[in-house]
C-alpha positions as CSV (number, residue, x, y, z in Angstrom):
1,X,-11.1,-6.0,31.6
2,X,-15.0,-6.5,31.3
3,X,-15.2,-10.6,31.8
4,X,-17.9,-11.0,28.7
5,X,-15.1,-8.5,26.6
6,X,-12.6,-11.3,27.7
7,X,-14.5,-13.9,26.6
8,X,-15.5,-12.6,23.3
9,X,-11.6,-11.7,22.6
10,X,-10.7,-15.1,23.2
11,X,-13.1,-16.6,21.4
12,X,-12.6,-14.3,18.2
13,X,-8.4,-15.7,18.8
14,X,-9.4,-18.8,18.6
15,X,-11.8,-18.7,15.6
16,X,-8.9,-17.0,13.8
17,X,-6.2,-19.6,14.7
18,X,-8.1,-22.2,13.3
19,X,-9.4,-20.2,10.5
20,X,-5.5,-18.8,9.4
21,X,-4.7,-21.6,7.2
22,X,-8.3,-21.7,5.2
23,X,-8.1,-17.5,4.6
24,X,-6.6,-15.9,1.4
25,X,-3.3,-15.0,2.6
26,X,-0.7,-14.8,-0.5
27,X,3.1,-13.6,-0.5
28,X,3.8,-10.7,-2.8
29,X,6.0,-12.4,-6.1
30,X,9.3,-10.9,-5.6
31,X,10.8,-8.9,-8.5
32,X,15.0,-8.5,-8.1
33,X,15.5,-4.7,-9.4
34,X,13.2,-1.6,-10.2
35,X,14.3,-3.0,-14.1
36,X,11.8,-5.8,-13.6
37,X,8.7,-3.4,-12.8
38,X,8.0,-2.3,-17.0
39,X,7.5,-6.0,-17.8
40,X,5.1,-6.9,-14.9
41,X,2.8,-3.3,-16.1
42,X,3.0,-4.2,-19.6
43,X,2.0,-7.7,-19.5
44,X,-1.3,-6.1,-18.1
45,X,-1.4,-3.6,-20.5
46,X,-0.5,-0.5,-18.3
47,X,1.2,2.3,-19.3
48,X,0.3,5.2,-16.5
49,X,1.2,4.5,-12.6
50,X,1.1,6.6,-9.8
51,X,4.3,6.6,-7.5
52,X,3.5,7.2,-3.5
53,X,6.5,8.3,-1.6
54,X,7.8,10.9,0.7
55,X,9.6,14.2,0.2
56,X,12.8,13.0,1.8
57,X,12.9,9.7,-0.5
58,X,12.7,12.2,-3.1
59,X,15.3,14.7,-2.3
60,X,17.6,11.7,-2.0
61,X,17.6,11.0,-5.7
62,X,16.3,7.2,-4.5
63,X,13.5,7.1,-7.1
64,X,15.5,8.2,-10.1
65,X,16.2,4.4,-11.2
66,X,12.5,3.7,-10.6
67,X,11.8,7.0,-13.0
68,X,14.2,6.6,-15.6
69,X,13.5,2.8,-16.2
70,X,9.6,3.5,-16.9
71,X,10.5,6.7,-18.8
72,X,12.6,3.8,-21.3
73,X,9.7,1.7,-21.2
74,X,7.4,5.0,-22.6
75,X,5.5,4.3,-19.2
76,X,3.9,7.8,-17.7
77,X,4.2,8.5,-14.1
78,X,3.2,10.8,-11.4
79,X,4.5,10.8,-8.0
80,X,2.8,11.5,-4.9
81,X,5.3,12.8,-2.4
82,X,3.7,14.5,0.4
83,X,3.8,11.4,3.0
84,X,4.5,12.2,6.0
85,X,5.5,9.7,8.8
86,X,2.3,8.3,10.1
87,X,0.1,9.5,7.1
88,X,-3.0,11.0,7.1
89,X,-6.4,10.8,5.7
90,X,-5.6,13.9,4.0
91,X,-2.4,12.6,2.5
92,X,-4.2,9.3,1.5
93,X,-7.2,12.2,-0.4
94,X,-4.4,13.8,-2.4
95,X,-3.0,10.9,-3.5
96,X,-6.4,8.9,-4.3
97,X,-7.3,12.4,-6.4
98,X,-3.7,12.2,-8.1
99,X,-4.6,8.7,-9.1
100,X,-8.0,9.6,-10.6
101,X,-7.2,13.0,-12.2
102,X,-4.7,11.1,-13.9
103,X,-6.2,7.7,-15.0
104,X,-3.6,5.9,-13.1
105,X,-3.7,2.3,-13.8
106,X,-1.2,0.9,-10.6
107,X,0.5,2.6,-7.8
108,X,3.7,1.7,-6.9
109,X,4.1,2.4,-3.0
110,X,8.0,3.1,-2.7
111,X,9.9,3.8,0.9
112,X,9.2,3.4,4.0
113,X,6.6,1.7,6.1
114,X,4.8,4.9,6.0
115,X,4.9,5.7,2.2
116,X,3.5,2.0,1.5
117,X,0.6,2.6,4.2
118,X,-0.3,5.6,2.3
119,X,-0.5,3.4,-1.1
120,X,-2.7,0.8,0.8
121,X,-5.0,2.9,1.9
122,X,-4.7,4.9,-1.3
123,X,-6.0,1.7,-2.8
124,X,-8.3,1.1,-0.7
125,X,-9.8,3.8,-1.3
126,X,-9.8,3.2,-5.2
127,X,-11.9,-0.1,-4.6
128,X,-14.3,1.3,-2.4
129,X,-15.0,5.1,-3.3
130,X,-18.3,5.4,-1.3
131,X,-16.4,4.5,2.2
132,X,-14.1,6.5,4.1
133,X,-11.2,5.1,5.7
134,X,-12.4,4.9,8.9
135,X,-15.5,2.8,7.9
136,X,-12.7,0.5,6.7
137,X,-10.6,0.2,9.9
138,X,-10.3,-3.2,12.1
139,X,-10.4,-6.5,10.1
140,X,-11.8,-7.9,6.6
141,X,-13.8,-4.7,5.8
142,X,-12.7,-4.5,1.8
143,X,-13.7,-7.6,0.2
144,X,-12.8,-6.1,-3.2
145,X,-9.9,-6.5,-5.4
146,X,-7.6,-3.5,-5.4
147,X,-5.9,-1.6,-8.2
148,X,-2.7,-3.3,-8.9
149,X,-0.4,-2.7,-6.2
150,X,3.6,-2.8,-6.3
151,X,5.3,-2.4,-3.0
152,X,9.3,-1.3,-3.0
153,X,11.0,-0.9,0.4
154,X,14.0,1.3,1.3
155,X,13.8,0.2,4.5
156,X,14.6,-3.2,6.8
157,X,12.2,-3.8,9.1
158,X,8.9,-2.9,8.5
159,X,8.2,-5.7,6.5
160,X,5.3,-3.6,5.2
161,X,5.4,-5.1,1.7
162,X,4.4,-8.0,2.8
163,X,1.5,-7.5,4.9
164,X,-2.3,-7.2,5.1
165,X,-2.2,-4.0,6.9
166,X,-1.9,-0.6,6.8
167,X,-2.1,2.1,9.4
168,X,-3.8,5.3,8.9
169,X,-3.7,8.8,11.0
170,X,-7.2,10.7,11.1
171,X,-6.1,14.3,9.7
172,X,-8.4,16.5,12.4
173,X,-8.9,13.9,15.5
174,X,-5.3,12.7,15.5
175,X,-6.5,9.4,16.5
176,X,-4.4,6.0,14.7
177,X,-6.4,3.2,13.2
178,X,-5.0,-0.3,11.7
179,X,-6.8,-1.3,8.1
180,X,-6.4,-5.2,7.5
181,X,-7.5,-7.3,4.7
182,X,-5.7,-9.7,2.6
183,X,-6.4,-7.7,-0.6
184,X,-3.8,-4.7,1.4
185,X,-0.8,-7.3,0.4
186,X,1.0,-6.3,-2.8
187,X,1.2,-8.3,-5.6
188,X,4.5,-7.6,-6.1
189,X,7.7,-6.2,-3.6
190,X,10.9,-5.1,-5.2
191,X,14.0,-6.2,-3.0
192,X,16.2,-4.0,-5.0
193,X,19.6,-4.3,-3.0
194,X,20.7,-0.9,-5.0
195,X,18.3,0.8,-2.4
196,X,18.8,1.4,0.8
């Protein structure tokens, strides 16, 4: 490695680690069950979400609970179920356009590490409509509050619900980029232990 790269990466660790405990890091409030979700969107006065997931999720029957609660609630949905693993810049322009077309107030990334990537970004996206996602890759390049963001994992591992990060495929280069800001972190993650 170039010795003045070396350098420079060391000393941007360093400003970090002493900078962690002053930045805006937050956990996501935890909500128990998918029957807790209604009362967090209606105490902001929404009543139209956008659901992000992935076919498979779907075929599965895993987001009926999620469905059938917010129909109860007379809460509108649409779900977003193209994601594929990795997702794409493509994947995150359907779903942004899904959210606008139908003044979504929330999205509600549910699955895998992948489907809550694609909600991330998706929100990204929402907060800053004039800059494409790669503009936005690397570290503290949003700045701006997000659309309210609900993060429900099927999965162990990941721990995507509770980070500042997602990780976004360019549709026609192929090439992976990381997006990280502390606005990426939900405000909320479901532990619903009736998922898998």
């Amino acid at each position: 490695m170039n010795p003045l790269k070396k350098a420079y990466c060391r000393i941007f660790q360093n400003i970090f680690k002493f900078a962690l405990p002053l930045l805006p890091y937050r956990n996501p409030k935890i909500i128990g069950s998918v029957k807790g979700i209604p009362e967090v969107l209606e105490k902001r006065d929404y009543n139209n979400v956008l659901i992000i997931t992935d076919a498979g999720i779907r075929s599965l029957g895993l987001t009926e609970r999620l469905e059938q609660t917010l129909k109860r609630s007379c809460i509108s949905y649409h779900i977003y179920d193209k994601t594929v693993a990795n997702p794409t810049t493509v994947n995150v322009d359907e779903a942004l356009h899904m959210y606008l077309d139908n003044d979504c107030q929330a999205i509600i990334g549910f699955g895998g590490g992948s489907s809550m990537d694609c909600a991330k970004a998706t929100a990204a996206r929402i907060a800053k409509p004039h800059q494409s996602l790669a503009q936005m890759k690397g570290i503290l390049k949003i700045h701006k509050k997000l659309p309210l963001l609900i993060a429900i994992p099927t999965t162990a591992g990941t721990g995507s619900e509770t980070t500042l990060a997602a990780v976004i495929t360019d549709a026609q280069t192929r090439h992976k980029y990381a997006i990280n800001d502390f606005p990426l972190i939900p405000r909320y993650a479901v532990l619903d232990p009736r998922l898998p």
